[in-house]
C-alpha positions in Angstrom: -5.8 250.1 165.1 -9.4 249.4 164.4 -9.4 251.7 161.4 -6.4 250.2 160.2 -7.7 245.9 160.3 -10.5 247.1 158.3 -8.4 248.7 155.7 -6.1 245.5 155.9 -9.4 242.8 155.5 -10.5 245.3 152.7 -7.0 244.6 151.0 -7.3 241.1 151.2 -11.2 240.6 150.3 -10.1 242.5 146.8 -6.9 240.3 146.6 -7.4 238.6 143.2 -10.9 239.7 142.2 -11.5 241.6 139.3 -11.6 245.1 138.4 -14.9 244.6 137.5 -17.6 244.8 139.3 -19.7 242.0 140.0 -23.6 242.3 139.4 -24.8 239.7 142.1 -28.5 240.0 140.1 -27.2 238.7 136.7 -24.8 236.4 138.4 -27.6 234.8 140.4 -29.6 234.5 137.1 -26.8 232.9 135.3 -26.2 230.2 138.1 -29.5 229.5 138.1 -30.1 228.8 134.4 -26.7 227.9 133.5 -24.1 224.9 133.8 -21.2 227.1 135.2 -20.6 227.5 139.1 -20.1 231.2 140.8 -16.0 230.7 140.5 -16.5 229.8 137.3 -18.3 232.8 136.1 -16.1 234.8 137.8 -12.9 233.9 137.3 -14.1 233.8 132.9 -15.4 237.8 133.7 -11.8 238.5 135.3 -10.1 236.9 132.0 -12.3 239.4 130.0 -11.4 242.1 132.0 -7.9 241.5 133.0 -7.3 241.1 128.9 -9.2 244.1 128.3 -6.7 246.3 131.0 -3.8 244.3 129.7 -4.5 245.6 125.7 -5.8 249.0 126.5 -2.4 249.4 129.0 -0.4 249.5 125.3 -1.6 252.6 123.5 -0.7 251.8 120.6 -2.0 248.5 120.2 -5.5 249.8 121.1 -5.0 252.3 118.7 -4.4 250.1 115.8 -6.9 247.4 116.3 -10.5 246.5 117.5 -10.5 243.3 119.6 -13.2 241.5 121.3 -12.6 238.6 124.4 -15.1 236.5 125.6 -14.5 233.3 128.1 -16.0 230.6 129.0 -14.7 227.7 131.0 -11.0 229.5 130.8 -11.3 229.9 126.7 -10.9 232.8 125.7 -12.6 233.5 122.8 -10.6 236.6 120.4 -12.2 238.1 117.6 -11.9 241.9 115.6 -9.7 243.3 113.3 -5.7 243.8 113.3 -4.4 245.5 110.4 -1.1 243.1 110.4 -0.3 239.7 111.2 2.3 241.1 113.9 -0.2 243.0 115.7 -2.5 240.0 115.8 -0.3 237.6 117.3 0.8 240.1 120.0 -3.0 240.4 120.4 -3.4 236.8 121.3 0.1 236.5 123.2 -1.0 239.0 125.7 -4.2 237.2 126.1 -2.2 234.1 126.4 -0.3 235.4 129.3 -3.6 236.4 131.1 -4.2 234.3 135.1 -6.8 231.2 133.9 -6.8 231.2 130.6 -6.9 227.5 129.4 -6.9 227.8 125.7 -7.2 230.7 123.2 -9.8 230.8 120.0 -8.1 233.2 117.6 -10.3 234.3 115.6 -8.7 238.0 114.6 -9.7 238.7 111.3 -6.3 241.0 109.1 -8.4 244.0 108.5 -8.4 247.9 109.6 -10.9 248.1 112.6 -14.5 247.4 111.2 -17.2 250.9 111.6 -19.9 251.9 113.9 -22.1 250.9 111.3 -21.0 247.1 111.0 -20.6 247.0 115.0 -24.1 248.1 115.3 -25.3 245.3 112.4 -23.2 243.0 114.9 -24.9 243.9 118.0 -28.6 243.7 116.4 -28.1 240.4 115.0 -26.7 239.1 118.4 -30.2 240.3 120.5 -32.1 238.8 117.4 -30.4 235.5 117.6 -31.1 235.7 121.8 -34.0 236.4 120.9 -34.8 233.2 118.7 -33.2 231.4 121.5 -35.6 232.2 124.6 -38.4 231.0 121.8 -36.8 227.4 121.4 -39.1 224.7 123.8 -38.4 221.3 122.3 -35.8 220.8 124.8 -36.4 219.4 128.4 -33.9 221.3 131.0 -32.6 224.0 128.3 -32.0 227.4 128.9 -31.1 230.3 126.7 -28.7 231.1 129.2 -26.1 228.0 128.2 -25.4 229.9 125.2 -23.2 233.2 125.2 -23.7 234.7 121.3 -21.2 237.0 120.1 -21.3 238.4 116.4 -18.5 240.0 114.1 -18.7 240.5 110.5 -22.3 238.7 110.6 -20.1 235.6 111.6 -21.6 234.0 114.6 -19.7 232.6 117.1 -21.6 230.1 120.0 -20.4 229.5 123.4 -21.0 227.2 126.0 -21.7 223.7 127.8 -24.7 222.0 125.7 -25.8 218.1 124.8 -24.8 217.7 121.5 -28.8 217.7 120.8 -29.1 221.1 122.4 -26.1 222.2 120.6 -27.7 220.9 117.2 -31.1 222.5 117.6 -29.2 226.3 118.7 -26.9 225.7 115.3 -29.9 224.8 112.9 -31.9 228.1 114.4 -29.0 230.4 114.2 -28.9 229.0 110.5 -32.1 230.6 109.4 -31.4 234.1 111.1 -30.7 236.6 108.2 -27.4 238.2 107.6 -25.5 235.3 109.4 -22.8 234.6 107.2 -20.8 231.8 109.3 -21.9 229.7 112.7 -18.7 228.9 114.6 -19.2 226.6 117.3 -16.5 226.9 120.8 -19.3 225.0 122.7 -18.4 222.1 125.4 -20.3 219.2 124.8 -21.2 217.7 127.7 -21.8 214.2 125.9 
C-alpha cells in the first residue's frame, strides 16, 4: 500500500510539468534578476518543450525544416527555415495548438534549413551581444537578465519585459554589434 501512494503522489507531482527538467540554480538566478515569477518561467520553458516534442513527434516535418521556439510571457517566438509555405504554417499551427501559448511571432524564414556554419555565426553573435549587455550600467535596477537574445541569419530578435528607456539603450547597443543585420523587438514594455 505504502509503495503504491508514493508511486500515486509521484504521478500527480509530475501531472502537468514539463518534460524538461528544471535547473532550480538558473531558475533561482532568473527570478532574482528578472521581471518573470517561477510559474511564469516555467510554464514559457514547458511551451518550448512541449513544441519541441510536438514537431519532432512528425518525422517528416523535422526532417524538412529547422525551427527554433522561444517564450516569454506565453509568446512564442518561431524562427528557422521551411522550404514551403505549407510546411511553415503547419509549423506555426502546431505551435498554436501548444497548452499557454498566448500569441505566436512567426518569424519562419522560406528557405532549406540554414548550415552548421551559419548556426554557429548565430550562436557567436548571440554570447557577443550578452556579452555587451552585462557591460551596460547607465540604468538604475537593469539586469541583463530581462532580455532573452536569440539570433538567425544575423537577424536579432529581443525578448522581454523592459521600460521603454531600457528597451532603447539594449536596441541602440545591439545596433553597433557587427554582423547584425536586423534588431526585431517582441519585448513588453512595461510603460
Amino acid at each position: 500500500m505504502k509503495k503504491y501512494l508514493v508511486s500515486l503522489i509521484g504521478l500527480l507531482a509530475l501531472n502537468g510539468c514539463t518534460t524538461t527538467p528544471i535547473n532550480e540554480t538558473e531558475l533561482a538566478a532568473e527570478l532574482a534578476q528578472g521581471r518573470r515569477n517561477r510559474e511564469q518561467i516555467i510554464s514559457d520553458r514547458a511551451i518550448e518543450a512541449d513544441s519541441y516534442d510536438e514537431l519532432n513527434g512528425d518525422k517528416a516535418l523535422a526532417a524538412q525544416t529547422h525551427i527554433n521556439v522561444h517564450a516569454f510571457d506565453g509568446a512564442a517566438l518561431v524562427t528557422g527555415e521551411a522550404p514551403t509555405e505549407a510546411l511553415r504554417s503547419k509549423v506555426i499551427n502546431i505551435v498554436r495548438l501548444v497548452d499557454d501559448v498566448k500569441l505566436v511571432h512567426n518569424k519562419i524564414a522560406i528557405a532549406a534549413p540554414s548550415g552548421m556554419d551559419s548556426r554557429a555565426s548565430d550562436a557567436q553573435l548571440a554570447v557577443d551581444i550578452r556579452a555587451a549587455l552585462n557591460k551596460i550600467r547607465t540604468l538604475q535596477g537593469f539586469s541583463p537578465a530581462m532580455v532573452k537574445v536569440y539570433v538567425e541569419h544575423g537577424v536579432v530578435y529581443l525578448m522581454g519585459k523592459v521600460h521603454r528607456n531600457e528597451g532603447t539603450v539594449v536596441i541602440n547597443l545591439v545596433r553597433y554589434q557587427p554582423n547584425v543585420k536586423q534588431i526585431i523587438t517582441v519585448f513588453a514594455y512595461l510603460d
